[in-house]
C-alpha positions, 0 to 999 in steps of 0.5 A: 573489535566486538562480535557482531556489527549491528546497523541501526536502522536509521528513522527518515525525517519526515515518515510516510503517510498512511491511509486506513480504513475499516472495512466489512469482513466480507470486503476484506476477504474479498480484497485479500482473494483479489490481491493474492489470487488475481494480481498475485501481490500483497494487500499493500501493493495492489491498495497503492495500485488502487490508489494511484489509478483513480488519482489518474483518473480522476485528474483525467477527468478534470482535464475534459 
């Protein structure tokens, strides 16, 4: 029986996408302040968040 037991992480077939962008410092810095002193999330979490709101608004529009 070994010592240690390791799980290997397992890849997913197809990974998750990811959007980037290049920003000015002074965005940057401003949307790190928004996500950490407002939303008290992480840059990843409130970006997902931004995301998904203008998707919804943006379909909400297209409905009218």
């Amino acid at each position: 029986m070994p010592l240690l037991v390791i799980d290997r992480p397992t890849r997913k077939i197809s990974p998750d996408p990811i959007i980037a962008c290049k920003v000015a410092p002074e965005i940057q810095t401003a949307f790190d302040q928004l996500a950490l002193n407002k939303y008290k999330c992480t840059r990843a979490e409130l970006m997902r968040a931004c995301i998904v709101d203008c998707l919804k608004r943006h379909e909400a529009a297209k409905q009218k």
